[in-house]
N, C-alpha and C positions, 0 to 999 in steps of 0.2 A: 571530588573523586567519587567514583560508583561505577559499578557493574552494568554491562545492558542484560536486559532480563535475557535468561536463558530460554529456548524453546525446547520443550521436552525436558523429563527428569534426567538428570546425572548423562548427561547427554556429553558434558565438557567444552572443552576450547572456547573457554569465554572470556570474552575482551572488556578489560579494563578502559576505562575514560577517565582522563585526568582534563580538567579544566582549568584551561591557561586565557587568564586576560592581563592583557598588555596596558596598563595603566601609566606609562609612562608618555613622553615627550617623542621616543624616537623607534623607528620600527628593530624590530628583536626577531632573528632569523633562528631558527631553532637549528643546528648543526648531527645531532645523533645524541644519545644517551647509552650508560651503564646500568644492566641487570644483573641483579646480582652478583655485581664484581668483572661481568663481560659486555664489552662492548655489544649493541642490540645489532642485531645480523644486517648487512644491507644488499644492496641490489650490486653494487660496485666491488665488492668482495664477499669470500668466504662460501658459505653455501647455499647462499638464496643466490648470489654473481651467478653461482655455476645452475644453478635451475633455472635463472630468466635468461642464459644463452640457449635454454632447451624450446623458448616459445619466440615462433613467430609472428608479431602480432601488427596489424594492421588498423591504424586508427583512424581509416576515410570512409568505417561505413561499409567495407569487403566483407569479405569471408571469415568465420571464426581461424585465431591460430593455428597454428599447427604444431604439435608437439613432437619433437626429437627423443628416443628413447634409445639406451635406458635413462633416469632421468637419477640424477646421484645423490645421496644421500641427505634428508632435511636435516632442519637447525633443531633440534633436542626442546628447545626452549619454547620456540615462538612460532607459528605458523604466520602472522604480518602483521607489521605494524606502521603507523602512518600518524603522521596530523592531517587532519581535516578542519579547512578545506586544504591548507598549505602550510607548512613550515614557516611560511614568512608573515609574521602577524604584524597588521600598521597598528600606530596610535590609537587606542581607543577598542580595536578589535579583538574579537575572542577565538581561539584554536582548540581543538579538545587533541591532545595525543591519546588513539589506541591502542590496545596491546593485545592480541588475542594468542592467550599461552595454548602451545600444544597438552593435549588431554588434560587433564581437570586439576585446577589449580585451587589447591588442599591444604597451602601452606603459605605463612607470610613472605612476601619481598621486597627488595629494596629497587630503588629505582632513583637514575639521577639524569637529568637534562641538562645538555648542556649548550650556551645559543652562542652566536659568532662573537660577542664579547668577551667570554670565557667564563662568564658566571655559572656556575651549577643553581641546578634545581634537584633536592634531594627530598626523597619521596619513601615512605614505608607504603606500600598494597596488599592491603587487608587478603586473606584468603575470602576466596568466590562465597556468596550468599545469594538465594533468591532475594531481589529485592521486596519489602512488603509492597510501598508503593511504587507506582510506573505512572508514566504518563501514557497512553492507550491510542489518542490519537490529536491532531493537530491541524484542525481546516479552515478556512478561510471564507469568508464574504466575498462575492463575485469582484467586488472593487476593491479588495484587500486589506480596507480601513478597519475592518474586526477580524481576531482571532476568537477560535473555540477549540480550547482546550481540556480536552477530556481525559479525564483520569481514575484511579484506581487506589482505593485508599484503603480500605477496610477500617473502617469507621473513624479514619482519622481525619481530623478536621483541617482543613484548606487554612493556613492564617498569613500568606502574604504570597505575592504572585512576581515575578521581575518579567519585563523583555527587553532582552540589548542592556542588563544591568540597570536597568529603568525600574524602578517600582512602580508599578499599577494596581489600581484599584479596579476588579473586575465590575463591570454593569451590573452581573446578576451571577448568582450562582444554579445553576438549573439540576434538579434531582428528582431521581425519579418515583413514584408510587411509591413501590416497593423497594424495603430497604437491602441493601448490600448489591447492590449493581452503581454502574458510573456516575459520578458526577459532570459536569460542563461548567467551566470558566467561559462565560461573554466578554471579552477583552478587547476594549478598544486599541485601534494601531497608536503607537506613543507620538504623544501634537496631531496626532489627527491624521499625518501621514501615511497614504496610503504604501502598502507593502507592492514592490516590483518583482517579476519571474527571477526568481532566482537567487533574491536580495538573503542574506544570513540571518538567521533569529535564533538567537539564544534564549531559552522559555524556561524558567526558576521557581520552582515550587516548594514552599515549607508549608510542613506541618506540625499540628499541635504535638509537644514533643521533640520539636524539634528536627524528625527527618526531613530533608532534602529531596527532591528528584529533577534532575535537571535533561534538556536535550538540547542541541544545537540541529538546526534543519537547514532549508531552503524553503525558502516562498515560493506556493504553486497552489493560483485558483482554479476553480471549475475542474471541467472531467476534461482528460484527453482522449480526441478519437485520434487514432493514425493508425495505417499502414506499410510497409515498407515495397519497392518496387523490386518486383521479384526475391533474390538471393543479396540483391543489395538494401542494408540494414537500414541506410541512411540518405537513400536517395529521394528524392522528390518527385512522386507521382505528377502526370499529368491536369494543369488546375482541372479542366471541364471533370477529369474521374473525382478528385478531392472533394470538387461541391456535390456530383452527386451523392457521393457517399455519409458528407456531412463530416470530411476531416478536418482536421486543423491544417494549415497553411504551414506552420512552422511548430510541430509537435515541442510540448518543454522537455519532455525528458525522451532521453535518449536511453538505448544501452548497449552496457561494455562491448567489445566483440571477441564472446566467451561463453561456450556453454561449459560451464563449471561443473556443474553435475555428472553430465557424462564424461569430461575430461578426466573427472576425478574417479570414477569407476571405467574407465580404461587402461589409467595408471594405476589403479593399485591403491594410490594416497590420497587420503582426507586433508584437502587444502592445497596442493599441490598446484596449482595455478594462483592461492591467493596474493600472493604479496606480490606479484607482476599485478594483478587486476587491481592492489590498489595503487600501483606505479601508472596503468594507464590512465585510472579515475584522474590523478592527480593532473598529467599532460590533458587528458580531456579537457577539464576545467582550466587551467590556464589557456585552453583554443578558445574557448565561449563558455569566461564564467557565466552565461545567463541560465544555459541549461542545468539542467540536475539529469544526473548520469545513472543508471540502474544497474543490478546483475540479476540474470536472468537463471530460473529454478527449471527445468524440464520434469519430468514425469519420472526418470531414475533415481527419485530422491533416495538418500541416505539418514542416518538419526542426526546425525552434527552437521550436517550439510548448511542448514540454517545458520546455527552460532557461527559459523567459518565465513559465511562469505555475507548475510545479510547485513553487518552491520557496516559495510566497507563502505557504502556508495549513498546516494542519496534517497536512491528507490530500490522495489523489487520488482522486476518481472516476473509473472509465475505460467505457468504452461503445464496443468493438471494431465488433460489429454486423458481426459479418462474413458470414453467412448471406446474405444481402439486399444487403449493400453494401460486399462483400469483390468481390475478383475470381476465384476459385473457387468455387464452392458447393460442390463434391465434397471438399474439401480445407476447408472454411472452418474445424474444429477446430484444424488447426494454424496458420491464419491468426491466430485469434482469440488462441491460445498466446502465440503468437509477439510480439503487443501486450500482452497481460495482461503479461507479462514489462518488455516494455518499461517499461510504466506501473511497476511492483512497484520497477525501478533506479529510475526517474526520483525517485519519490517517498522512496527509502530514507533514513535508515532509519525515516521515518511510514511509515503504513499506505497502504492502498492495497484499496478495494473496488470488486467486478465487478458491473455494471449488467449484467442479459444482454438479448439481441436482445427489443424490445417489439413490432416491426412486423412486421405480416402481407402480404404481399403474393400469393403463392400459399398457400403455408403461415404457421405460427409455427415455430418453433425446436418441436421434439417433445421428448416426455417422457425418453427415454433419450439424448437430447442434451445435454439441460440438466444430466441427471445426470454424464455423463464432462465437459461443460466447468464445472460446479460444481465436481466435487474435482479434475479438471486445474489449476484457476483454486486453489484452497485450497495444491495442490502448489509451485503457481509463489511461492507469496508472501504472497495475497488475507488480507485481514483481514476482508471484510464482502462479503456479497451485498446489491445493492440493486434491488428489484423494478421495472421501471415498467409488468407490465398494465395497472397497475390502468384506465389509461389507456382501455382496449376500452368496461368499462359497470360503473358503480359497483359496483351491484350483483351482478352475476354475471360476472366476469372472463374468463368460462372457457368460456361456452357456447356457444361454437362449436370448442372445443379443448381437450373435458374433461380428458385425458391429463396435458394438460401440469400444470394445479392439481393433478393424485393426484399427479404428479413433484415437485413444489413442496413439497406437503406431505409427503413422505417427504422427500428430498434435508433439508429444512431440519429435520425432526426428529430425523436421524440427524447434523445439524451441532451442534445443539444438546445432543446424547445427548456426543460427542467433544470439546462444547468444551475441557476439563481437556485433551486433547493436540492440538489445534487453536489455539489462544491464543500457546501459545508458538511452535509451529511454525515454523523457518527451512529452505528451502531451500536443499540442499548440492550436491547433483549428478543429472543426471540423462543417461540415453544407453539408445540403440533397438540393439534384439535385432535383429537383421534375420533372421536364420535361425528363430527362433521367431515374429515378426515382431510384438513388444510392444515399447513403451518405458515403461523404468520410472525413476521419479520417489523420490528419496533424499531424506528429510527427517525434522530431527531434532525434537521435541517437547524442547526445552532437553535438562535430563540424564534425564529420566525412557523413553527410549528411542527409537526409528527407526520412523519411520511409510515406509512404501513404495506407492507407487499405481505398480500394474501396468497399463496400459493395452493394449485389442488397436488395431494397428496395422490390421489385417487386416476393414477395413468398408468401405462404400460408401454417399453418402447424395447429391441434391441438392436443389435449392430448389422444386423441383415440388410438385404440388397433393398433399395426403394425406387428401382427404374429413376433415378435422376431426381428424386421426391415429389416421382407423380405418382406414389402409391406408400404413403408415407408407413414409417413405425410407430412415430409417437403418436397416441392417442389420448386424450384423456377424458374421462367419465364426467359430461358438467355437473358441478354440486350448485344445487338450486338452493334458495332462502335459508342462505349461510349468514349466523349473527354472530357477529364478532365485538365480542367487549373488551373493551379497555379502560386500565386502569388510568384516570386522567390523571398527569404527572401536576405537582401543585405553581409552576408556574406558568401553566399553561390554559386559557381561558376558550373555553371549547363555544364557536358558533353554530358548525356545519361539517359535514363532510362529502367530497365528491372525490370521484376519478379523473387525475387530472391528466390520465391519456385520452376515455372520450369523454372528457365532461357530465357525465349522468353522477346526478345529488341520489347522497343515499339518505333514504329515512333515518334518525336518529333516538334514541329515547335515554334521556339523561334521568340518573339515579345517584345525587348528590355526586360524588366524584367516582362515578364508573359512567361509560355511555354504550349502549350496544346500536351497534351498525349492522341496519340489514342490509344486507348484496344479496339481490334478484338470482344473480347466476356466476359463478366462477370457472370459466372453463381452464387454459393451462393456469394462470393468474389472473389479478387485480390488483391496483392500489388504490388505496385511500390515501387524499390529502385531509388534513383537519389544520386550517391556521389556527395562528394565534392572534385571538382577539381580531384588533384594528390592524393588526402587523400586515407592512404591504410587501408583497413580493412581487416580485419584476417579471415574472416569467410569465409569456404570455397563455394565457389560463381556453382550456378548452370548455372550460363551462356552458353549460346550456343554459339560456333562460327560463327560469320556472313557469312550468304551465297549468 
């Protein structure tokens, strides 16, 4: 049993996880439970029956719900609760029941399960704590055979690892330089078995002392690109558009069909859609468990927004929109940063992919924008880009802002060329040059080595008009003979470094465990690859031969 971490202080409505594995011979249907002496509210009666007859929801892919107003009075106790993936657990497999109490739960409770046999399961739940440790994030090997699990301990030590109830012994344990940032679990898949889109992982942490941090996921390698066809969420674009753009054929994650956010500051109520969004989740997954099912964050966020609905689904959508509907336009990249990150904790250790700005109002987001808040958004966390032009005109998306499709289509070819060290990718650290005037972003690709996105600090843009982006806003100042040191982390055995967008080797000068890297010139960005050692990676490499 444990809390998911809360986002933001004293924010509230945070959900309990109880973890149920079925150890037995025969499968065990969970039926409803008792809190605190009351039946747990459901969809079929009471006062959650009378709010999900207030939404119409459509689960092929249409249009968001529609809500019926006024909408009658919530349950006092619970804003929703659910087993994930389902009530019905087989032989062998594990269920986590949620619980996410309405405003801040201060005080001990009781809690009793009860499944179709008629056995109770009687439970006391501690009142809410931040947890110390968390698990931070959970990525994957492009073939699924290794896990990297990255966590958050404050200096407590790692002493045994489970997956699927399996005890494994991790490869290696990877940490960094400097002390009090993440560590990384290298975990092999259990027999060698590689992990399938969608397959269940229950991931089990103790530590020295004794504390626990457990999570149950879904399996999902590499990044996803996708798009939706116009206003239809779930339709499938034309193959010839798909290749150009470099989508995926059959995206893994989907999401709900709910903008929660705004539903919930139209109504009045914090939550107010959730416990229908986790009734859809659940029919979603029984249509094609393979997918993992999201809910999506728009730009009206709220302070509990997060705790209410990210912990329901298996992903997060996030949709910052900060260009347009930030409150700087000149600054909206770090705005935007600043939420993607958000979104990245909320949802950990699932995934978490970046919707970018769709609405024109003077401009669109520009082509060299989209590129520094694409791999900014990949640095921070992002597991998937998700497009919504398409939105402008079926056919031609772009015609009034060609730039931005050639940006599109580059950006997502070169995510697609990196997926092999984009998959695994966990962010570790990141801090701004002020004197060279970049901030650079520190991220490991599991063990196979350290991805670096150098970004220039040093540009100017705002929301004004750009003739179609043939007279663009964003500029930026190139910073010439920018030396970037890093601190080499000790499992990491440093040969070289280059740009594995175009290939150009940068000079290096190693000073026992620091190396400083000169970059010739940075205009919006840059990355650095730096393998590890001998370590081979698959993705094919734009390197240039030395001359």
């Amino acid at each position: 049993m444990q809390y998911a971490v809360s986002t933001g202080a004293d924010t509230g409505y945070n959900t309990v996880e109880v973890y149920l594995a079925n150890t037995g011979r025969r499968e065990v249907r969970f039926m409803g439970g008792v809190l605190d002496g009351q039946e747990l509210p459901s969809l079929n009666s009471g006062a959650l029956a009378l709010l999900a007859k207030q939404f119409s929801i459509p689960l092929d892919g249409g249009s968001a719900p529609s809500i019926a107003m006024p909408l009658p009075p919530p349950d006092e106790r619970v804003t929703w609760w659910q087993f994930q993936p389902s009530p019905v657990v087989p032989p062998g497999g594990t269920a986590v029941c949620q619980i996410n109490f309405r405003g801040a739960s201060s005080s001990a409770r009781t809690l009793e399960l009860r499944d179709d046999a008629g056995y109770p399961l009687s439970l006391t739940l501690p009142r809410f704590s931040q947890p110390r440790e968390r698990i931070t994030a959970v990525t994957w090997s492009l073939d699924g055979k290794k896990l990297y699990v990255q966590y958050a301990a404050q200096a407590s030590v790692l002493e045994s690892l489970k997956v699927n109830n399996r005890a494994i012994k991790p490869s290696a344990i990877l940490r960094a330089a400097r002390p009090g940032l993440p560590e990384v679990a290298v975990v092999p898949a259990p027999g060698g078995k590689a992990f399938g889109r969608g397959d269940p992982v229950l991931v089990e942490l103790t530590f020295a002392g004794g504390a626990q941090r457990r999570a149950w996921i879904r399996a999902f390698t590499g990044i996803m690109l996708d798009a939706p066809r116009g206003w239809d969420r779930d339709k499938t674009l034309p193959v010839a558009t798909r290749a150009a753009y470099s989508l995926d054929d059959d995206p893994a994650i989907a999401y709900l069909p709910f903008d929660v956010v705004c539903g919930d500051t139209r109504t009045g109520r914090f939550g107010a859609a959730a416990h229908v969004v986790a009734d859809a989740r659940l029919k979603a997954w029984r249509r094609r468990p393979e997918r993992l099912y999201g809910v999506e964050f728009c730009t009206a966020l709220y302070g509990s927004v997060w705790n209410i609905y990210a912990p329901i689904a298996d992903a997060v959508f996030t949709k910052p929109y900060q260009l347009h509907w930030g409150s700087d336009p000149a600054r909206f990249i770090e705005s935007e940063e600043a939420l993607i990150e958000t979104a990245v904790s909320a949802a950990a250790p699932r995934p978490a992919v970046w919707v970018p700005e769709r609405f024109k109002r003077e401009r669109h987001v520009e082509g060299e924008e989209l590129r520094v808040l694409a791999w900014t958004a990949l640095a921070c966390g992002v597991k998937g880009v998700r497009y919504h032009y398409w939105m402008n005109d079926l056919n031609d998306p772009f015609k009034d802002c060609p730039g931005l499709g050639e940006a599109m289509k580059a950006v997502n070819a070169d995510i697609r060329r990196l997926a092999p060290l984009l998959g695994p990718l966990v962010p570790v650290d990141n801090r701004i040059d002020r004197a060279q005037r970049v901030k650079v972003y520190e991220c490991w690709a599991g063990d196979a080595g350290v991805l670096l996105l150098v970004r220039n600090m040093d540009y100017r843009t705002d929301a004004r008009a750009d003739d179609g982006g043939r007279t663009p806003r964003f500029h930026a100042t190139p910073a010439r003979d920018i030396a970037i040191t890093f601190d080499i982390p000790p499992w990491l055995e440093f040969r070289d470094a280059f740009d594995p967008l175009s290939g150009d080797k940068f000079c290096s000068r190693l000073d026992r465990r620091h190396v400083t890297v000169s970059v010739p010139q940075v205009n919006s960005m840059r990355l650095i690859w730096i393998k590890n050692g001998d370590q081979q990676t698959s993705f094919k490499s734009a390197m240039k031969p030395s001359t």
